[in-house]
N, C-alpha and C positions, 0 to 999 in steps of 0.2 A: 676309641677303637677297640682296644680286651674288653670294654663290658657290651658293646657290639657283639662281638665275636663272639664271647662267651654265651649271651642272651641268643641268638640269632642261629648261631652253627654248634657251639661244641657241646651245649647244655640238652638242647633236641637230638644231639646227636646219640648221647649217653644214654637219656631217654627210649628213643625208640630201641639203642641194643636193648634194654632191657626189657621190654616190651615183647621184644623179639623172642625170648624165652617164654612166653605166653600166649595161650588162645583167647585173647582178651577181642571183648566185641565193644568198644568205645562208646557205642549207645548205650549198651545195659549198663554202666556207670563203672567205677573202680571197685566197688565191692564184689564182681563179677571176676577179678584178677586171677586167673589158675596158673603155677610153672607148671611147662611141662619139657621143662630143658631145652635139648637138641632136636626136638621134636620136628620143631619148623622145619630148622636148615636141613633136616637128614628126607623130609616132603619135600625141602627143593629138586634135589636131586632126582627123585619118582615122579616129576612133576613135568608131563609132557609139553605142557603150555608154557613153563619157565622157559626149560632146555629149549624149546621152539625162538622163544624173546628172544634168550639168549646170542642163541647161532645168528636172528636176523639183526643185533648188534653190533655183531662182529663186522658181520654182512655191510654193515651199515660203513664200517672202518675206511671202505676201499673208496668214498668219497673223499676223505681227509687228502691223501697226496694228488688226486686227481686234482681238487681245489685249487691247492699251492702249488701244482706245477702253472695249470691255467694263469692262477692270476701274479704267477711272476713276471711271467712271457708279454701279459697285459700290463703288468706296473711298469718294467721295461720298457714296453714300447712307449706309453704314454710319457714314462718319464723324457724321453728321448725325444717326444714331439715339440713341435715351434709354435702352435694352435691349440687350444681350445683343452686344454687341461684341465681345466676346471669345472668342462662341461663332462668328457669322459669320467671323471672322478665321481660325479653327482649321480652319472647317470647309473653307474655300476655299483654305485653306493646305496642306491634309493631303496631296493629289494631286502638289503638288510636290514633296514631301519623302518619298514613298512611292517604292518599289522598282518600276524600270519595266519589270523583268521581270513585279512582279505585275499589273501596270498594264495591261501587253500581253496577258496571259491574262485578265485581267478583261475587254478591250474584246474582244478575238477571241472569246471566249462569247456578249457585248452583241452582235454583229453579227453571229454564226451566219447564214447567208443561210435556213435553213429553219426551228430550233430557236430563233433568237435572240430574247430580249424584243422586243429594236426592231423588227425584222419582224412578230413576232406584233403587237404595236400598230399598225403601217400598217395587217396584212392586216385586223384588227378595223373599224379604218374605213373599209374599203370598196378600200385600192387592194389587188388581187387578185395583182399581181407587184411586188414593192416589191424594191430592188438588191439586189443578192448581195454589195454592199461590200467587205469584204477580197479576197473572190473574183472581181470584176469588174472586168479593168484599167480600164475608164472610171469606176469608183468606188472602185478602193482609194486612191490618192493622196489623196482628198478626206477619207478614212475618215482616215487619218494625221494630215492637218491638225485635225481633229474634235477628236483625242486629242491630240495636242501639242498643241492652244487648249487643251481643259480642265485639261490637266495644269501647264501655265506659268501658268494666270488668276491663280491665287493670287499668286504672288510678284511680279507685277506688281500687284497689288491691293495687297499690302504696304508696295511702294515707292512708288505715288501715296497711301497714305495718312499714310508717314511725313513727305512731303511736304507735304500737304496740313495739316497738323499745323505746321508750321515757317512757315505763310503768318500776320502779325501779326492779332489780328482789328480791331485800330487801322485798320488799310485797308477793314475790310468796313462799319466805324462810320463810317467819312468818305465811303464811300458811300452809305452809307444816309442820309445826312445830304444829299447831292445829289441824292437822288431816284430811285437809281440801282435797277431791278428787278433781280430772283434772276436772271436772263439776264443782264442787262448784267455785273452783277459777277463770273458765271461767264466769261466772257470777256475783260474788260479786267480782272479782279485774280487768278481763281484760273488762269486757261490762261496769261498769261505770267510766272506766280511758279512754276507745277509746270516751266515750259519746261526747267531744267535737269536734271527728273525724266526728263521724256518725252526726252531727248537722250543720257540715259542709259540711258534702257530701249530704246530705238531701236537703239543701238550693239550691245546685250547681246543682243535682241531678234535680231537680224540674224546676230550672230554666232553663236549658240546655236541659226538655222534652218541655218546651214552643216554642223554640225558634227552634225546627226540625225544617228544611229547605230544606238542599242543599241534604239530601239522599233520598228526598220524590221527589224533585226537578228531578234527572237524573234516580231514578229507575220506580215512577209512574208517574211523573206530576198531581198528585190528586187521578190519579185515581185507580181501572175503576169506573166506576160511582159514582167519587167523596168520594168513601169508604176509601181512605189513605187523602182528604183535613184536611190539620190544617191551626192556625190560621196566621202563618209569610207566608205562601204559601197562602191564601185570602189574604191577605196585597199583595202581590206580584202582583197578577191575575190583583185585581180594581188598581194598581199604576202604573202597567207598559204594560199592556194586553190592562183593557176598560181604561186606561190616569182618573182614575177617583182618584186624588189628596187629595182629600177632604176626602170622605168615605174610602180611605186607611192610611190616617192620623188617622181617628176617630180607626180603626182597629187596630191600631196602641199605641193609645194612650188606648185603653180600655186592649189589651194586658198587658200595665205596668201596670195599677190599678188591673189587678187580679191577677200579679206578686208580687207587693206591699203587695196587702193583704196576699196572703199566706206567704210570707215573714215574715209578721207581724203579725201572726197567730203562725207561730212556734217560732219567738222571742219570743213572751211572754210566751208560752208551753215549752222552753227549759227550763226555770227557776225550774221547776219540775223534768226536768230529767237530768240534761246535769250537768257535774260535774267540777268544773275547779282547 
C-alpha cells in the first residue's frame, strides 16, 4: 500500500510541483527543461480562462448539498418501506455506475434544444421557447449540474442508507417512549447519528465537484463560450492541446492546495458538528 502510494500519488505529485516551475513542453524532450520560478502561478492569476474554471467550480459546489439532502429524504423513505428495496436501491444506483460517456450522450439527446424530449414536454404545456441548455451559455452549466445531481444521487443514497442502518433502534424506542414525534427524532437521533455520514459525503462530495471532467469533456468540450470550462478540463486544454507542461502542472498543483484547504476547513468545523 506506501509503495502504491508513493509510485501512484505522492512521487507524480512532487514531480509535477516541480515541473510547475517550468515552461517545459513534454514533447520537445527533458533537455528542453527552463525554471522560470513563479512565472506560471503569478499567469494563473492574469489568466482569464483559469479565473473563468475557477468560479464555474465553485459554481459546481452548490450540487454537493443539493445531492445529500435529496438522497437522505430517498434513503429514509426507502429504508422505511415494506417492498421492493432492492429494486429502489438498483435503480438509483445504476447511473452511478454507468459509463459517463453513455451518460453524456443520453442527456445531450434529453436536451436537444429543438428535437429533445424535455423540450417537446415544456413546449406541450404551453411555454413556446423553452432553453436551448447545452447550447445556451446561460443554461448549459446548470444542464451539467442537472446531470451530475442525477448521476451521484445514487451512491449518496447508498451511503445514508448504510448509515442509516448502523443507527441502534434502542434510541428510536427510548424516544418514543418520551413522547418524542417522527420530527423530533429525525433531528435529535437520526441527523446527528448519520453526521459522520454527511462529513463523509461532504468531503467526497466536494472533492469529486473539483475534479468534473470526462461529462464536461464528451457533452460540451468547455463550451459554448467556455460557460461549462472548469479547472481539470484547463489542466487538460494547456497539457495536451497548447503541450504547455509547465502552466498545467501549476493548474494542477493550485487545484490540490484549494482541495487541501477546504478539506482542512471542514476537518477542523466537523469537530462542532459531527458526532462519533
Amino acid at each position: 500500500m506506501v509503495i502504491l502510494t508513493l509510485v501512484l500519488t505522492a512521487i507524480p505529485i512532487v514531480l509535477s510541483g516541480i515541473v510547475s516551475f517550468t515552461d517545459w513542453n513534454f514533447i520537445a524532450g527533458l533537455n528542453t527543461i527552463r525554471f522560470v520560478g513563479f512565472d506560471n502561478y503569478a499567469n494563473l492569476f492574469r489568466d482569464d480562462d483559469f479565473l473563468h474554471s475557477m468560479r464555474n467550480n465553485f459554481t459546481l459546489l452548490a450540487i454537493v448539498p443539493v445531492s445529500m439532502f435529496i438522497s437522505l429524504v430517498l434513503a429514509a423513505i426507502i429504508n422505511k418501506a415494506a417492498y421492493f428495496k432492492s429494486f429502489f436501491k438498483v435503480i438509483y444506483f445504476m447511473p452511478f455506475i454507468s459509463s459517463f460517456v453513455a451518460v453524456a450522450i443520453l442527456w445531450r439527446v434529453l436536451f436537444h434544444p429543438s428535437s429533445g424530449p424535455i423540450n417537446g414536454f415544456l413546449m406541450s404545456i404551453g411555454i413556446e421557447h423553452p432553453p436551448m441548455w447545452l447550447a445556451d451559455p446561460s443554461y448549459s452549466l446548470i444542464s451539467v449540474m442537472i446531470i451530475m445531481l442525477w448521476a451521484n444521487l445514487g451512491f449518496d443514497m447508498i451511503i445514508y442508507m448504510a448509515g442509516l442502518q448502523n443507527i441502534p433502534n434502542d434510541l428510536y424506542e427510548a424516544a418514543d417512549i418520551d413522547g418524542a414525534s417522527s420530527i423530533r427524532k429525525f433531528f435529535s437521533v437520526t441527523l446527528p447519528l448519520l453526521s459522520p455520514t454527511t462529513f463523509f459525503l461532504l468531503i467526497t462530495g466536494i472533492v469529486g465537484s473539483f475534479r468534473a471532467f470526462d461529462l464536461i469533456m464528451v457533452l460540451t468540450g468547455g463550451g459554448p463560450a467556455g460557460s461549462t470550462d472548469v479547472m481539470v478540463f484547463e489542466l487538460y486544454q494547456n497539457a495536451f492541446v497548447n503541450l504547455k507542461s509547465g502552466y498545467a502542472s501549476a493548474i494542477g498543483i493550485m487545484l490540490l492546495f484549494i482541495i487541501l484547504a477546504i478539506t482542512l476547513i471542514q476537518w477542523v468545523g466537523q469537530k462542532k458538528w459531527v458526532n462519533y
